[in-house]
KEZARO-356081 format. One record per residue (C-alpha): residue in one letter; y negated, x, z negated. Coordinates in steps of 0.1 Angstrom, whole numbers, padded with zeros to 4 digits, always signed. Layout:
<drenses>
AYXZ...
</drenses>
This chain:
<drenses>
X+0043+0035-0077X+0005+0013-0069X-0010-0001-0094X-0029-0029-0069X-0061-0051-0084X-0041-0080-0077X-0011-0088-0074X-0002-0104-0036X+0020-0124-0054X+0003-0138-0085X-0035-0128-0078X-0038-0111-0110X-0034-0079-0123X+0000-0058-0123X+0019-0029-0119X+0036-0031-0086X+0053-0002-0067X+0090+0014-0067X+0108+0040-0085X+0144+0057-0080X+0163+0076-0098X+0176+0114-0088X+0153+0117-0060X+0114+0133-0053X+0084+0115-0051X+0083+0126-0012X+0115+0105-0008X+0097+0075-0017X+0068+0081-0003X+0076+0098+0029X+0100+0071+0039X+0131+0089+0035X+0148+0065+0014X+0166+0031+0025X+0153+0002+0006X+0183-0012-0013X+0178+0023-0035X+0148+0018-0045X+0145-0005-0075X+0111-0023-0082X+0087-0011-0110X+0092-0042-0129X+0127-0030-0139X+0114+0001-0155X+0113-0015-0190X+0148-0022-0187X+0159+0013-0177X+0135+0033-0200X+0117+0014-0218X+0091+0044-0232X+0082+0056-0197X+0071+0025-0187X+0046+0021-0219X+0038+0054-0210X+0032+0049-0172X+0013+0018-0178X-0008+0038-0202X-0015+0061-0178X-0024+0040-0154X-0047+0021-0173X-0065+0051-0188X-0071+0063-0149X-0082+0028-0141X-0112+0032-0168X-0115+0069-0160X-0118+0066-0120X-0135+0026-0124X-0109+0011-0104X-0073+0006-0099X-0057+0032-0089X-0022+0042-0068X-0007+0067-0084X+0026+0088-0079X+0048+0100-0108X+0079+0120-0112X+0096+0127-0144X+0113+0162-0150X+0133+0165-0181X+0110+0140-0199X+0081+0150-0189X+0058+0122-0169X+0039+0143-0146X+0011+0121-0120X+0012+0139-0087X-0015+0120-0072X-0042+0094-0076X-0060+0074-0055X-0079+0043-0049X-0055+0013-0046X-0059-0003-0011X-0043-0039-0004X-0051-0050+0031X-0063-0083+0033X-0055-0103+0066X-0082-0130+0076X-0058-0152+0089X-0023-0164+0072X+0009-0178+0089X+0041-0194+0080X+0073-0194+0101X+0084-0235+0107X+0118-0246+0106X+0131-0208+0107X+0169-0200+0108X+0183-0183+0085X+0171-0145+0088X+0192-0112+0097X+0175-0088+0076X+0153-0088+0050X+0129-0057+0035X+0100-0051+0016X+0071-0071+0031X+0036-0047+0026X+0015-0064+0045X+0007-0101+0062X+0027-0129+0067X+0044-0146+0099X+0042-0128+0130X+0060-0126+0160X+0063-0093+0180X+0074-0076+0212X+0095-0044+0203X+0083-0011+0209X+0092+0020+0201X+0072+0046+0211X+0034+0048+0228X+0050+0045+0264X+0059+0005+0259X+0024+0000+0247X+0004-0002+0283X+0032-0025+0298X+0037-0049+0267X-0003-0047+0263X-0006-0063+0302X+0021-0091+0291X+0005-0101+0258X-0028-0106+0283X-0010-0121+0311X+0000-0151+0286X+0028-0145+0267X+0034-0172+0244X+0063-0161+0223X+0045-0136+0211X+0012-0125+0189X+0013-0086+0194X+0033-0055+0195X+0057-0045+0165X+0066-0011+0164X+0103-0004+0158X+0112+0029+0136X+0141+0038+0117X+0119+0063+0094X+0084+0058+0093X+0063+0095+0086X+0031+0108+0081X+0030+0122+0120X+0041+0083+0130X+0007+0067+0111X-0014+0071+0149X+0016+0052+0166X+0017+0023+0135X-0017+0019+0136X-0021+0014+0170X+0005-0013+0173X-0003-0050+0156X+0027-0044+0135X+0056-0022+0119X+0095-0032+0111X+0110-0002+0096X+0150+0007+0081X+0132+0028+0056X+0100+0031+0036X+0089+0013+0002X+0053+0000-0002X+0042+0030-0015X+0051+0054+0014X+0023+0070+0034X+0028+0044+0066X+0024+0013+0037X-0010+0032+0023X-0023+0040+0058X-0015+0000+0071X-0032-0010+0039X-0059+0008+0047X-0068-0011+0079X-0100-0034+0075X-0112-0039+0110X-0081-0064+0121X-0050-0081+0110X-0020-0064+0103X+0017-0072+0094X+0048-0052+0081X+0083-0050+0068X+0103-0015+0057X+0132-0010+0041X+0150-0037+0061X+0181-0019+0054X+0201-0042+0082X+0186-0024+0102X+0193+0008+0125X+0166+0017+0153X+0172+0046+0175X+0139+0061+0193X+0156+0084+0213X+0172+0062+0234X+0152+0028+0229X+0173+0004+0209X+0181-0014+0176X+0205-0033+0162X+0210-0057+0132X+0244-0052+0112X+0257-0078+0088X+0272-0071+0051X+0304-0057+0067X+0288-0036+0090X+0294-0056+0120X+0265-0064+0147X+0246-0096+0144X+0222-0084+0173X+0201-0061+0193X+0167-0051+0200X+0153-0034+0238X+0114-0023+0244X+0102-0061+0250X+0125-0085+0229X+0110-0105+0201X+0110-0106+0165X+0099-0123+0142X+0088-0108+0107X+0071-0122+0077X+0047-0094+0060X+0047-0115+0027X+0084-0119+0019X+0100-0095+0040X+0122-0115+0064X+0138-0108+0096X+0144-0131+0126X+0156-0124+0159X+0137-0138+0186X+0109-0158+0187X+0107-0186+0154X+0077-0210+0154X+0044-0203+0136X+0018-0223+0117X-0017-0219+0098X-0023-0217+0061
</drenses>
């Protein structure tokens, strides 16, 4: 779980994060969990009431230990809380802030970690970067930057994330390694959405699609389509959906 210093929603202060039951902490946050199993920290209270006093202790007493907020990850064995790790809580602050106009209704929808309205051509690996890189400055319109495509963001992936504008992942919560490490950036806007559990990307041979409820296909994604994603509330559109300031 992150404990941020404020809350992207609210402004103030809050416990934010993800927990899940019968798994690791590296499951969470080594993106190797789909998003609709992962439950959000506010629900803790209800499941378990007593952990959560005692996490929020904890996290408290390492705020005023370490003099400010802190990220933490927990697993509990048996009963017993144990924090794996501590560290600085990071929220990455864009300069700028967008809203999508008159958008349809979206395919997917994730966890949004970072941004807000952004429009994208697909990559998926460092090879589409040099050819969508000389469209974006040749004037393409539909576009603001290059969103990397993965199915599993991992801690080898974190040079390829950072060096695209923005991430859409099938997996990941906003505490995974990928979500610290976008967080992180200061130098530039960023945007991103994991756990958009709609969707299946597959590197290997260059291609994504969107499934519906049933499973059945809504749409598709090739190196150099759009689409659009919101980094604040974690929707997904296909193709290209209007922008404006905040």
């Amino acid at each position: 779980m992150g404990r941020s210093p404020s809350s992207p929603a609210t402004g103030g202060r809050e416990s934010v994060g993800e927990f899940k039951f019968s798994a690791a902490g590296e499951d969470l946050v080594g993106g190797l969990t789909t998003a609709i199993s992962l439950l959000p920290l506010s629900q803790l209270a209800t499941y378990m009431p007593m952990l959560d006093r005692r996490v929020r202790h904890t996290t408290d007493t390492l705020r005023r230990f370490m003099g400010t907020d802190q990220e933490i990850e927990f697993t509990v064995d048996h009963g017993v809380l144990s924090v794996l790790q501590s560290r600085a809580a990071e929220i990455g602050a864009n300069r700028e802030r967008f809203a999508f106009v008159d958008a349809p209704a979206s395919v997917a929808h994730g966890i949004g970690v970072r941004g807000s309205a952004f429009r994208g051509l697909v990559a998926f690996d460092e090879a589409d970067f040099a050819a969508l890189r000389e469209r974006l400055a040749a004037g393409e319109r539909e576009a603001d930057g290059i969103i990397l495509l993965l199915e599993n963001p991992t801690p080898d992936d974190i040079p390829m994330i950072l060096a695209a504008d923005a991430l859409l992942a099938a997996k990941g919560g906003s505490t995974s390694h990928a979500a610290v490490a976008i967080n992180a950036v200061g130098d530039r806007d960023y945007h991103a959405v994991v756990g958009a559990g709609a969707l299946r990307v597959d590197g290997r041979r260059r291609r994504a699609v969107v499934l519906d409820a049933d499973g059945g296909e809504v749409g598709r994604l090739a190196a150099g389509d759009v689409v659009s994603i919101d980094g604040a509330t974690g929707v997904v559109h296909l193709g290209a959906v209007a922008v404006e300031g905040l």
